[in-house]
N, C-alpha and C positions, 0 to 999 in steps of 0.2 A: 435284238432289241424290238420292244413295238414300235410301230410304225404309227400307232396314232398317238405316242406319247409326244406333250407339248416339250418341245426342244427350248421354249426359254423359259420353261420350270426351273424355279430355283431350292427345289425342294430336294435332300438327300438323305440319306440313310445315316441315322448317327448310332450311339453306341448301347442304347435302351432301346426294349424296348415293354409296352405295357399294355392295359387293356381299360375300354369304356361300355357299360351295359350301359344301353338307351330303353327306356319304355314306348318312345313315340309312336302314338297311331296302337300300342298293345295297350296301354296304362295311360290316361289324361285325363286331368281331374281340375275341378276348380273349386276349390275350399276342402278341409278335411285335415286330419291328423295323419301325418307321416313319421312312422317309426322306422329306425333301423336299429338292426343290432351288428356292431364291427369291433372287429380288434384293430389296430392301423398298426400303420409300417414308420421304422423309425430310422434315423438318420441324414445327414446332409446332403439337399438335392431330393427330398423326398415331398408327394402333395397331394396326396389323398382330398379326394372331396366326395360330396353325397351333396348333391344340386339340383336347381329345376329348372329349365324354361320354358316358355311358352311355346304353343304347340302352331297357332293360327297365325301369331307375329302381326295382330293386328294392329300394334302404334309403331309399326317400321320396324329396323332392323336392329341388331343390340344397342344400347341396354333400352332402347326407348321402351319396346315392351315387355323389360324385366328380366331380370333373376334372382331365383329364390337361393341362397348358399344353406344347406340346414347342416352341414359342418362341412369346415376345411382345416383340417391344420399341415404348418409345412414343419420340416426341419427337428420332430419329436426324440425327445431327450439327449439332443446333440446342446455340450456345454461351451458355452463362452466366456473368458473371463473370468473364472473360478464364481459365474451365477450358478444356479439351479440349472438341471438339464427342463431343455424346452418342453413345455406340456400343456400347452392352450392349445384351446379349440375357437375356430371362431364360427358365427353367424352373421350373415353380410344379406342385404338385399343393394342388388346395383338396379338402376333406373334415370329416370331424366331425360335425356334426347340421343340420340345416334351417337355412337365413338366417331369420333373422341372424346364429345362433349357430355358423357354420361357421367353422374354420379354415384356415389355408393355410402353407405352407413352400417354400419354394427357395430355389434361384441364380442368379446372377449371371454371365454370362463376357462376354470383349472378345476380338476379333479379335486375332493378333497385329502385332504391328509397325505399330502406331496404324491398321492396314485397318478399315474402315467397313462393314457390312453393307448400305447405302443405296448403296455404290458399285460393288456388284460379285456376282456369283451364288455360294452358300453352301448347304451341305448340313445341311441340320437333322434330330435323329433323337433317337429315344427306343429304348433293348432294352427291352420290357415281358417280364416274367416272374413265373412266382408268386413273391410275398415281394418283390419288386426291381424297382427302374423305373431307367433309366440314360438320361442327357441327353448327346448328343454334336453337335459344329459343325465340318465337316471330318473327321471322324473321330476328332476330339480327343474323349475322356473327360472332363469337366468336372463334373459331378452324378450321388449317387447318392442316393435316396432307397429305407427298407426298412421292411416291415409292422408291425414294431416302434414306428415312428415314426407312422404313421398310424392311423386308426380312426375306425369310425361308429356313431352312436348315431339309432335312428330309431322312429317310433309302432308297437306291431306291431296285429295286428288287433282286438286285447282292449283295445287305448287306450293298453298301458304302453311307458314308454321303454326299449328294452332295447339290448345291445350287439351289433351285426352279430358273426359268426362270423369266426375265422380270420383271414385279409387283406384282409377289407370293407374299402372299395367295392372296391376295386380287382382283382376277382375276377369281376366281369362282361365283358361285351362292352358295349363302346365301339368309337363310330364316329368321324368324324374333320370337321373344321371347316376351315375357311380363309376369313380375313374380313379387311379394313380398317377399322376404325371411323373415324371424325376424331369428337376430344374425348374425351368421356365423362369417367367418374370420375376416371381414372387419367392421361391424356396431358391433359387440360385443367387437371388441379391441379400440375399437376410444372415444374420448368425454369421457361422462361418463362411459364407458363401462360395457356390461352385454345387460341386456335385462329388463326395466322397463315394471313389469306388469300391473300398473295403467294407462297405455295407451291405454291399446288394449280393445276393436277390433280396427283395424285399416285400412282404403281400400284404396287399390289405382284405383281410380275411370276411364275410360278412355270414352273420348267422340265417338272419331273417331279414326282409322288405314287408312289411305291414301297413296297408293306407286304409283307414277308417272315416265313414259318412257318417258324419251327425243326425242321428234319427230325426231329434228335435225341429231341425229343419236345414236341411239338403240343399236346398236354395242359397243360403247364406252360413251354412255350418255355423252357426251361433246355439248357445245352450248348450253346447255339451263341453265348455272349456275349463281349465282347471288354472287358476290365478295364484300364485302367488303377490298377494297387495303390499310387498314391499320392494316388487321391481321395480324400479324407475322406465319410462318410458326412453326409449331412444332418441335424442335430437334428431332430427331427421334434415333435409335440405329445403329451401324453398326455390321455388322455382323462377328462373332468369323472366324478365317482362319482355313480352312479343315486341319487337320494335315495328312501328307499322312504315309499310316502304315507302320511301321518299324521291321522286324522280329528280331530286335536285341536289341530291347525295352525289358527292366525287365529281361534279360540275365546275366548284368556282376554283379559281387555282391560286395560289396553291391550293391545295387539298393538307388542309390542314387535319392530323389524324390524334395528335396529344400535344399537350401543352405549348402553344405556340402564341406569344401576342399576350392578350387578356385573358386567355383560357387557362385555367386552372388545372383539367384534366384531358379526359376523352372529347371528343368532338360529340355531338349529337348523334346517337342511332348508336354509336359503337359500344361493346362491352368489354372489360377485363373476361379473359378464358384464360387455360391452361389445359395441355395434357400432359398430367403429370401423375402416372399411374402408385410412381414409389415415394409420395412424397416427397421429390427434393427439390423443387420450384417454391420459391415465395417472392413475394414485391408488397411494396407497399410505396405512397407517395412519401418523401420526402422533403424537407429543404437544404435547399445549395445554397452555399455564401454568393457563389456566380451567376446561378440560373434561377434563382427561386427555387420553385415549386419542380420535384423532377419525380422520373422513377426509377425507384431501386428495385432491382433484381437477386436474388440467392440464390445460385443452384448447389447443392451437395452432391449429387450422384452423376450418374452417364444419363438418362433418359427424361424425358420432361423436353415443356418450350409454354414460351406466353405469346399468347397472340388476342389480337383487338379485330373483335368479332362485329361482323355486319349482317345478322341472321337473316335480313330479307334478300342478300344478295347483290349486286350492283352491276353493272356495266359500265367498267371502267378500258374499255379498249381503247378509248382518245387518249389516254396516258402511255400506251405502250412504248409508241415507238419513238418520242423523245421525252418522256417523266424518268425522272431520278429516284428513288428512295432516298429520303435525306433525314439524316438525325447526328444528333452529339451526343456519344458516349465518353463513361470514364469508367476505367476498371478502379476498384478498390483493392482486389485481390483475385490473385487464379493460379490454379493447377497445373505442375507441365502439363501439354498437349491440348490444355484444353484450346479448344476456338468454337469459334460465334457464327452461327449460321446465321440470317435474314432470308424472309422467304416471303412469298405472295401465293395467296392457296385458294384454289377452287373446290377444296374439299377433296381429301386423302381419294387417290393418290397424284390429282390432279394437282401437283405441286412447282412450283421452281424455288430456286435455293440459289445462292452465292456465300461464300466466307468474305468477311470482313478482314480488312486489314487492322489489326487494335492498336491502339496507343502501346507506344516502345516504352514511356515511365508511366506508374502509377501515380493515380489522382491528378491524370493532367487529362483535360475536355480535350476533344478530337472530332470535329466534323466526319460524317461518313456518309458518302453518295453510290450511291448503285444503280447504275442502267437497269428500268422495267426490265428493257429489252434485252439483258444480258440473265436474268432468272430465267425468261422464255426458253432462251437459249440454253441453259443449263440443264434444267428441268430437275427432275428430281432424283437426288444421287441415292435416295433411298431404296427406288423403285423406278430402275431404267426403263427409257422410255414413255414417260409419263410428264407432264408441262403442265404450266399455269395456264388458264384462260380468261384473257383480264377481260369479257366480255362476262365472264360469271364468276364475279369473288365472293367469297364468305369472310373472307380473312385479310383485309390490307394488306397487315403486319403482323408476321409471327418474327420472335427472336428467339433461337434454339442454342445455348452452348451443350457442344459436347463433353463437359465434365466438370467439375466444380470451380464457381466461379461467385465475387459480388460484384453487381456495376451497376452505374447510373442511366439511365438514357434521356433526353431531351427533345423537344422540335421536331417529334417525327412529323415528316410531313411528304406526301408527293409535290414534285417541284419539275417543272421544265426545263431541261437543261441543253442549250442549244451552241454550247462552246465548241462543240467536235463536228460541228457542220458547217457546212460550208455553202450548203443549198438548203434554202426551206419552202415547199410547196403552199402556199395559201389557199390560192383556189385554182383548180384544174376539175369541171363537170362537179364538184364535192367540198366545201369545207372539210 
């Protein structure tokens, strides 16, 4: 074995294996026409892409400063349900702030006359230019996406979150991608999901790589584009408002963090977030006959969690070692096995987590208290070895079920709980 391999690598050999051309440092470009010509691979468990990213990573680390997707499709001509076999392609730009809290937008297109992308060779292309990115298959116009619609928000050198200039990210040089996954996130939870191995081998074939400078003008590759005027524009995302930091945040106690008292929602400074990559996270405020004003939560799938965002960060260490997490939940409905993580996050992987105990009937409210001090001590079961540091939080409160589930939550709040002591130090050299 070597000897310099890291022994709490948790990385192993599975049962594919596949290949990525990178351009980086050969090929980087900023604005211009990217062509390819590919045949793709088809079957379940299959993920061909042709993609870009930035080469400098000047608004931080993914997706703050972007990617370009100029086609991905998973799963092609694998049927479900007696539908059509699969045969979209998509175009996606991701962007916004660091993973988790990054966003993404695109489209959608089908070959026409039910032709299959898996069955035949296809011209893929993106016009990049300042302000505007345009998706085309064949020549067909299909996607536009404009700087209007996108934005990044990234750490600057003084710590604070601030908003990129102008058409961030998208205003660097990016290189270009070409890869096959089998599985992953996205082709192993879709269609039929998993990974059929009576398909493979399986290639994604590529004719040409062709990248063209707008003569017209190099600078901003504008003039040389080719419009179809009856694309609609892409909705795009706007961007979350910087909260400006507060040294009086997480001070008064309780620490009231949703709907607690006269409070309607979030406390000041906090936001709704989610990482919820497969769509299957939703919430929205509701009303309760009991509690008023509460929130409901949806999960469909395994992966996903919501958590109440504190972007400038806080020092909450005075809560550790006697604060509670405290709130009322009620399930509406769940999945066997699912259960309910709670957690306090310093920002992946810097995590702690405990499971809740749920309410034994449905639609009955349930108090739930968590020792700070026992997420410390758990830390994070995602990524052993890894803890919260309640002296740098991003995140309160995250709530993660592991599988599908509806419920309500109430009063979350940090709260002092001094029942299990029997000594409490006031002053010794320190408050």
């Amino acid at each position: 074995s070597d000897p310099s391999y890291d022994i709490n690598d948790t990385s192993k050999t599975l049962d594919y294996t596949s290949a990525r051309l990178v351009s980086k440092n050969k090929g980087d470009w900023k604005y211009g026409r990217f062509e390819i010509r590919a045949k793709l691979p088809q079957g379940q468990g299959t993920w061909p892409a042709i993609w870009m990213l930035p080469t400098d990573w000047v608004y931080g680390p993914w997706a703050g400063s972007g990617e370009i997707d100029i086609m991905e499709a998973v799963n092609l001509k694998v049927e479900v349900d007696g539908e059509p076999p699969v045969s979209a392609i998509h175009g996606t730009l991701h962007y916004g702030k660091q993973w988790p809290n990054n966003v993404y937008t695109g489209q959608e297109y089908t070959l026409p006359d039910g032709a299959n992308p898996a069955d035949d060779f296809h011209v893929y292309a993106v016009e990049w230019q300042e302000d505007e990115i345009r998706w085309y298959v064949d020549d067909v116009h299909f996607a536009t996406q404009q700087s209007s619609g996108w934005y990044s928000q990234y750490v600057d050198d003084e710590g604070q979150l601030v908003n990129a200039p102008d058409d961030a990210p998208f205003n660097q040089r990016f290189h270009m991608l070409l890869n096959l996954a089998v599985g992953g996130a996205w082709a192993a939870n879709v269609h039929n999901t998993g990974i059929d191995p009576s398909v493979f081998p399986q290639s994604m074939v590529v004719d040409y790589v062709r990248v063209y400078e707008c003569a017209k003008s190099p600078s901003t590759g504008a003039g040389c584009e080719t419009i179809d005027e009856n694309v609609t524009v892409t909705q795009g995302q706007t961007p979350p408002d910087i909260v400006i930091p507060d040294s009086s945040f997480g001070q008064q106690s309780p620490l009231n963090l949703f709907s607690v008292g006269d409070q309607d929602a979030l406390a000041d400074g906090l936001i709704f977030n989610s990482y919820n990559p497969d769509n299957a996270i939703s919430f929205q405020v509701v009303t309760d006959d009991t509690l008023g004003n509460v929130l409901q939560i949806t999960k469909t799938g395994d992966t996903g969690n919501l958590y109440f965002e504190y972007t400038p960060r806080a020092d909450l260490s005075h809560w550790q070692a006697l604060g509670a997490l405290v709130f009322d939940i009620k399930v509406l409905s769940i999945a066997d096995g699912t259960e309910v993580l709670v957690k306090a996050d310093s920002g992946w992987p810097n995590v702690g987590d405990a499971t809740i105990e749920l309410p034994t009937t449905l639609d009955q409210w349930q108090q739930v208290s968590v020792p700070l001090a026992t997420l410390v001590a758990n830390g994070n079961r995602f990524s052993p070895g890894s803890t919260v540091n309640f002296a740098d939080i991003v995140n309160p409160f995250v709530i993660e079920p592991t599988g599908p589930i509806a419920l309500q939550i109430d009063n979350v709040r940090y709260h002092y709980q001094l029942d299990n002591h029997t000594q409490l130090s006031v002053y010794d050299d320190a408050t």
